[in-house]
C-alpha positions in Angstrom: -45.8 -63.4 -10.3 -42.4 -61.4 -10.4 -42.1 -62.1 -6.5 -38.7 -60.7 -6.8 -39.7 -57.3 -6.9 -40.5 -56.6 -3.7 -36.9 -58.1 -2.2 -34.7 -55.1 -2.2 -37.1 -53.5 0.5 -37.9 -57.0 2.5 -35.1 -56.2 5.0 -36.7 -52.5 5.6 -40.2 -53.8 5.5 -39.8 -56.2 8.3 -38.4 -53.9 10.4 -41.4 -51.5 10.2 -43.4 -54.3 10.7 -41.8 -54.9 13.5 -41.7 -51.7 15.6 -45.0 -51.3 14.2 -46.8 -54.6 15.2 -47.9 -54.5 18.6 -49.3 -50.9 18.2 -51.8 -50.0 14.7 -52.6 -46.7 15.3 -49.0 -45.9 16.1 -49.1 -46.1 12.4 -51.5 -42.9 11.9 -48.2 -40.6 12.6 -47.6 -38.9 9.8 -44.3 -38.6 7.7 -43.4 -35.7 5.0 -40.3 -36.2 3.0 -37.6 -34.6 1.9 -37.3 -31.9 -1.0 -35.5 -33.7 -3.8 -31.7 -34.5 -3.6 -31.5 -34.5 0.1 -31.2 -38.1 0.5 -32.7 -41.2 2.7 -34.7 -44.1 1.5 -38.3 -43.3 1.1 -39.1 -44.4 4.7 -42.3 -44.8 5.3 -43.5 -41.6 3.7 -43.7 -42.2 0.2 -42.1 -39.1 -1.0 -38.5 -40.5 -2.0 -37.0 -38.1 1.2 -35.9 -39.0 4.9 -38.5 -39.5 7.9 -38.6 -36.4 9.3 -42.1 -36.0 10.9 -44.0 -32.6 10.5 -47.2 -32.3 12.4 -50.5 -31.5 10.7 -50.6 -27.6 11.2 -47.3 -26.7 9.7 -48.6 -27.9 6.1 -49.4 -24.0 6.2 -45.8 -23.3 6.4 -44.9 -25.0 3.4 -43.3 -23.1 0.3 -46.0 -22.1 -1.8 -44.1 -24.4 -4.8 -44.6 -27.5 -2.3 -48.1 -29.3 -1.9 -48.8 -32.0 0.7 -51.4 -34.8 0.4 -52.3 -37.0 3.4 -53.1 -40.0 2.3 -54.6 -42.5 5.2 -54.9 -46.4 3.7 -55.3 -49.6 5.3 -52.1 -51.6 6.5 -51.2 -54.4 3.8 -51.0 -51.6 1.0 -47.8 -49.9 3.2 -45.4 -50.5 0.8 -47.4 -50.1 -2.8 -48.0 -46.8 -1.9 -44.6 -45.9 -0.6 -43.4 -46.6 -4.0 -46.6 -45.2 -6.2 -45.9 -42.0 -4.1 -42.5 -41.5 -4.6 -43.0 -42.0 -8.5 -45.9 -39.9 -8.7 -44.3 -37.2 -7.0 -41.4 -37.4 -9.8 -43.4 -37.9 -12.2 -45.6 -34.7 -11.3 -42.5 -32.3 -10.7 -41.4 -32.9 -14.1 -44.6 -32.2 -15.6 -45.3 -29.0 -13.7 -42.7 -28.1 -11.6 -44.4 -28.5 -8.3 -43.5 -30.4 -5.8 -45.9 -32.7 -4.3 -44.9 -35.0 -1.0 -47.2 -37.1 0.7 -48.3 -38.0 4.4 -49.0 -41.8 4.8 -51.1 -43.1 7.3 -51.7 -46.6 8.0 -54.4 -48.3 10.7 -57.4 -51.0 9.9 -59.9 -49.8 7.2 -62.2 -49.0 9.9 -60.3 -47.3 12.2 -58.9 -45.0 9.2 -62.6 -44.2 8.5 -64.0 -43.6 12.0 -60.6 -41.2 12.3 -61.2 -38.8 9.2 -64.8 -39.3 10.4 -63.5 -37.2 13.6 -61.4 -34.9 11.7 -58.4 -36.7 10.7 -57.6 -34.0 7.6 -56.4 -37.0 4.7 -57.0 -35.5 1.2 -57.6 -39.2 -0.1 -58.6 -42.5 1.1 -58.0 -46.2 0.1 -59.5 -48.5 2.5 -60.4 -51.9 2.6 -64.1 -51.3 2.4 -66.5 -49.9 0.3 -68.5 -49.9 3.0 -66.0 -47.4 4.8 -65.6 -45.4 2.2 -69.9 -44.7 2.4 -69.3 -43.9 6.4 -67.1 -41.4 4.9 -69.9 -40.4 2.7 -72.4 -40.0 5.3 -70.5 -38.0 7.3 -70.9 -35.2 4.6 -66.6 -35.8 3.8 -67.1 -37.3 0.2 -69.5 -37.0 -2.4 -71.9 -40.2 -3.3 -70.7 -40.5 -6.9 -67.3 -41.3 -6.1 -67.8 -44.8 -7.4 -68.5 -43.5 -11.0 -65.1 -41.1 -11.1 -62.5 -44.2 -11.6 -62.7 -47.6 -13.5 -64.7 -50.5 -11.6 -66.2 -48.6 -9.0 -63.0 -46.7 -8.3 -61.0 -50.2 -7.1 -57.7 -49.3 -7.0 -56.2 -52.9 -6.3 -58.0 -56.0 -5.8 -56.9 -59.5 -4.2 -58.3 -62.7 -3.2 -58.4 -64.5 0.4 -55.4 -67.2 0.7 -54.4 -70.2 3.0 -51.2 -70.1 4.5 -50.2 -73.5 6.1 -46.6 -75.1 7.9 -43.9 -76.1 6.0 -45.0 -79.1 4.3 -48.8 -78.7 4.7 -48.6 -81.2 7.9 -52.5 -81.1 8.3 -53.2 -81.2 4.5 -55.1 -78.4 4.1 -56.8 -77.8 1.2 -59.7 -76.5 0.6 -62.7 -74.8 3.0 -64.0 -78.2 3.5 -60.8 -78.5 5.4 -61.4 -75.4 7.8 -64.2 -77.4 9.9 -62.0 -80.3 11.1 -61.7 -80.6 14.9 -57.5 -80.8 14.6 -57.5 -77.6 12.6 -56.6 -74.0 14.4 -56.9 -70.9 12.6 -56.0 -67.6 12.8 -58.2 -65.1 11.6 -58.2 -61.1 11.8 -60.9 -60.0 14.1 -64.4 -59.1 11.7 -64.9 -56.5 14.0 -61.8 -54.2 13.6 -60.5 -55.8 10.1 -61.6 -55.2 6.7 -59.9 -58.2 5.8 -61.6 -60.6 8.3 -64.7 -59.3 6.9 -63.9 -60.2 3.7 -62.9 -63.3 4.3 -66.0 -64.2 6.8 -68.0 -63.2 3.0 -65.8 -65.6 1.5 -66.5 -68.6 4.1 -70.5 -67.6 3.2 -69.9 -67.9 -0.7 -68.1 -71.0 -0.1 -71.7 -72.7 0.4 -74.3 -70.0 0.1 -75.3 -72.1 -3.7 -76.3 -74.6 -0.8 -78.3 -72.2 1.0 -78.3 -69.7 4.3 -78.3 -72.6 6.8 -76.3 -74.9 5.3 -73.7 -71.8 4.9 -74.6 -70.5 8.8 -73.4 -73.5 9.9 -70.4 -73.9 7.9 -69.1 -70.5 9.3 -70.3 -71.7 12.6 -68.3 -74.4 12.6 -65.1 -72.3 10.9 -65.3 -69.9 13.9 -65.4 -72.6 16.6 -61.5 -73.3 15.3 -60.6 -70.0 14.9 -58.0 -69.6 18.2 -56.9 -66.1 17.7 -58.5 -62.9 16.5 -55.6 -59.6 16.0 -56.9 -56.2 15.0 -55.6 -56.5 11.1 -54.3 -58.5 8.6 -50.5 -57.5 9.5 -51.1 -58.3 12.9 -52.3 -61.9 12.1 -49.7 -62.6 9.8 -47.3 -61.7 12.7 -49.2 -64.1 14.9 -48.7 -66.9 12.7 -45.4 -66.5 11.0 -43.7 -65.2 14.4 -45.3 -66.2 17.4 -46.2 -69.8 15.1 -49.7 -69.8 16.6 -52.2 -72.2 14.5 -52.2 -74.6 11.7 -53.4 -72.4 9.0 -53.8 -68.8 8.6 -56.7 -66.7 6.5 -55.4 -63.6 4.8 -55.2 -61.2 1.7 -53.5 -63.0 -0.9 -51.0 -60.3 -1.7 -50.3 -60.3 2.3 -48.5 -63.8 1.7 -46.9 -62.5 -1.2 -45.0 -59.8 0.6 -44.8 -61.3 4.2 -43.1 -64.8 2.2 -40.7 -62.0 0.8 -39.8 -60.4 3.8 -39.1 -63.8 5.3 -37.4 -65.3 2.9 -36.1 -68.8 3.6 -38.4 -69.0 6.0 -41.4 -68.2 4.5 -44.6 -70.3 4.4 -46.6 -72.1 1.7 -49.9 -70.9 0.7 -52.6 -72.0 -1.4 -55.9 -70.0 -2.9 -59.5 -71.6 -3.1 -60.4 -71.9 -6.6 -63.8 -70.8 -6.0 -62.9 -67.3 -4.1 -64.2 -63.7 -3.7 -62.7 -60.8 -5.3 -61.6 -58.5 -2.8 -61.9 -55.2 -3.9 -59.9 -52.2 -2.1 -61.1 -48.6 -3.1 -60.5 -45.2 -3.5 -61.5 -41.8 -2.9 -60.8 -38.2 -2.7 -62.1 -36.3 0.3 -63.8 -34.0 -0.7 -64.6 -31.3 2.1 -60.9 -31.6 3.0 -59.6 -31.2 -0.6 -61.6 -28.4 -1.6 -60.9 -26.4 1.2 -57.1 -26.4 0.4 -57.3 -24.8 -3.1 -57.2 -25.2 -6.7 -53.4 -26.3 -6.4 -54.3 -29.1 -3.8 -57.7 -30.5 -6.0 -55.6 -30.8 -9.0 -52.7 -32.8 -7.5 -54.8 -34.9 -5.8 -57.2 -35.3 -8.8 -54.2 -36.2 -10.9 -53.2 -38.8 -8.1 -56.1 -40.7 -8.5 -55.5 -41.0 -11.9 -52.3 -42.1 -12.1 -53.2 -44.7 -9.5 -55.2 -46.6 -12.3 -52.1 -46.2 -15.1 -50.0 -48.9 -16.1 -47.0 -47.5 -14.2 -48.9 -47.2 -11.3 -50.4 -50.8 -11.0 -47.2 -52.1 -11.9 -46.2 -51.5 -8.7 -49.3 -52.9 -7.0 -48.9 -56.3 -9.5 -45.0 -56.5 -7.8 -46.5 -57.1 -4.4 -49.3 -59.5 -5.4 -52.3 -57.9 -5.7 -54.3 -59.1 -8.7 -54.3 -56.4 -11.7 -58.1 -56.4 -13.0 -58.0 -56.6 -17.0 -61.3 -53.8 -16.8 -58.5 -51.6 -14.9 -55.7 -51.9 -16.8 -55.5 -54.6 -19.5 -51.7 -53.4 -20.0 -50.8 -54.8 -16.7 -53.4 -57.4 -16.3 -52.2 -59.8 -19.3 -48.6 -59.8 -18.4 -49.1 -61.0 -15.0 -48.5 -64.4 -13.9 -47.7 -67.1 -11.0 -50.9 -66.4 -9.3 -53.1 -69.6 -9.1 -56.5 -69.5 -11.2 -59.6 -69.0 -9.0 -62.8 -68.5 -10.2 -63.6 -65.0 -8.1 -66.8 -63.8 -7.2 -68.4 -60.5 -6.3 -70.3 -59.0 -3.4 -72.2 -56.8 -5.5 -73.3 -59.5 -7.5 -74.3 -62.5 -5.2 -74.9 -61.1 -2.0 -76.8 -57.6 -2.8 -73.6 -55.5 -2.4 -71.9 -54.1 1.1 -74.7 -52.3 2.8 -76.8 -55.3 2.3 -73.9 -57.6 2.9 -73.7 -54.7 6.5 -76.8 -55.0 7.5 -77.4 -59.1 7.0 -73.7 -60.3 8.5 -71.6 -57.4 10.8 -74.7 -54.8 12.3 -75.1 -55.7 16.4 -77.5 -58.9 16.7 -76.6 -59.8 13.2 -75.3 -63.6 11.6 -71.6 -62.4 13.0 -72.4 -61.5 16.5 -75.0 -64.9 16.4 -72.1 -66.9 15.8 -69.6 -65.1 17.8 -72.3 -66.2 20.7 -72.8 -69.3 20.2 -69.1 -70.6 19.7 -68.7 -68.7 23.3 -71.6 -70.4 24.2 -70.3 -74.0 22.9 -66.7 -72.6 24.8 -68.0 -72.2 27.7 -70.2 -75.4 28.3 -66.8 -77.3 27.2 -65.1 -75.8 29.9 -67.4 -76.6 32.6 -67.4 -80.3 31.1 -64.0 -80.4 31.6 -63.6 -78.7 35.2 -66.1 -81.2 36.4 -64.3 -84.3 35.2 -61.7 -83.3 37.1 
């Protein structure tokens, strides 16, 4: 794993991370760049120009050679898509001579949803979720087949869930065995909010569902009654742990440790990945409704994003920042990657009936989450009052 690639933006990156921290949806503001040769960074706006913020009703004032694309994504993939912008838009001008810049918008996979849900104009999404992506659906926004219009169900970048731990493991954590001991404290994203929490509550499930549903209920059970701190997202956790140092180990997106270890340099964290593991997989879609009300010029540049997204150039970028190239994507990409530990990576489609299944069985109201959620409060509670009347 080239590791390296991400350093010449750590020093930018944690700054955003930063300011941008104690507030998600602060994220949703959206930036346009600047026409080519005018300078700045990139920013956050993925369109190689400075950070000068348009609102969303001046996209009609645009030049009739400019398009924008609003692009709203989960918050972990900030910085791939900065960069697969900015080279798409580069790559596109030379082709055809228009200019295409990009809005960037980054919350929780659900929040992101819920908002074009309530009329949030993005042209394309790339959430966390499947299942988001089908809200989206059933709001009327995307068409059903969007699965079948890009290799493996239109997964754009996949990752696994990874164990961060203190310098020099001091607890000796190493596997999900590990995650039940009483001196363990962990911090988790909050399944309610997180697309990554929810993928990693699967992965606690797969880690004994070949023992069976009670066996596996209490496992998760017992994960959850050490889990001491629940943020909104998967940035937010890793903030938790790496800056305010709360808990022993920390659950998260592999390609999250990747970049965050980046960004902090010599003081970044060791991690380790369970060899028996879930694939995370992160999708993409256009939206429809909002696309094809904006013309042909609009549908073809963002039709020709979503292609490029799935090139060799393209998940380059995504391999740089440690998210695992699938070889059924792009076997250019996929063979020459290395440094990331072997796990043996399962599927949600495959062992657990897919996400609306997976929806309906783990994370609907009254279902296995909220049951546990319950009866660790439950377990909390009767703790307490122990303790208040030994006093």
């Amino acid at each position: 794993m080239q590791q390296s690639a991400a350093s010449s933006s750590a020093d930018g990156e944690l700054a955003r991370r930063q300011s941008n921290s104690t507030n998600t949806l602060a994220a949703t503001s959206l930036c346009a760049s600047q026409p080519p040769g005018s300078g700045g960074d990139g920013g956050n706006d993925g369109g190689g120009g400075g950070n000068h913020a348009k609102p969303l009703y001046d996209l009609g004032a645009l030049q009739q050679q400019e398009v924008v694309l609003t692009l709203a994504s989960f918050a972990v993939t900030k910085l791939a898509y900065v960069r697969v912008t900015k080279a798409f838009r580069e790559a596109y001008q030379r082709q055809t001579g228009l200019d295409v810049r990009f809005r960037l918008t980054f919350a929780a996979s659900g929040v992101q949803a819920r908002a074009v849900i309530d009329g949030l104009p993005a042209d394309l999404v790339a959430l966390a979720l499947p299942l988001d992506l089908d809200k989206i659906v059933a709001a009327g926004l995307t068409a059903p087949d969007w699965r079948s219009r890009h290799p493996c169900n239109a997964t754009v970048c996949e990752t696994t869930v990874a164990f961060v731990v203190r310098q020099g493991n001091p607890k000796d954590i190493r596997t999900w065995d590990d995650l039940t001991r009483p001196d363990i404290q962990i911090v988790l994203a909050n399944p309610k909010t997180a697309g990554v929490a929810r993928w990693i509550f699967l992965a606690l499930w797969g880690a004994k569902m070949k023992k069976g549903s009670v066996t596996a209920l209490d496992y998760v059970t017992r994960v959850f009654e050490n889990v001491v701190v629940q943020p909104r997202d998967a940035r937010e956790a890793s903030d938790v742990f790496y800056k305010q140092k709360v808990g022993d180990v920390l659950l998260t997106y592999e390609n999250e440790v990747i970049l965050t270890n980046e960004v902090y340099g010599d003081k970044a964290l060791p991690y380790l990945v369970p060899s028996y593991n879930i694939r995370i997989e992160c999708p993409l879609a256009l939206v429809d409704k909002v696309v094809e009300a904006r013309g042909p010029e609009v549908m073809q540049a963002a039709v020709e994003f979503c292609r490029y997204l799935f090139t060799p150039a393209a998940q380059l970028e995504f391999a740089k920042l440690g998210f695992r190239v699938n070889p059924q994507t792009c076997k250019e990409v996929a063979s020459q990657q290395t440094g990331l530990p072997a796990a043996q990576l399962w599927q949600v489609d495959r062992e657990l009936g897919g996400w609306a299944s997976a929806q309906v069985r783990f994370f609907d109201a009254g279902a296995i989450l909220d049951e546990i959620q319950m009866s660790v409060g439950r377990k909390r509670a009767e703790e307490r009052n122990a303790a208040n009347n030994r006093r």
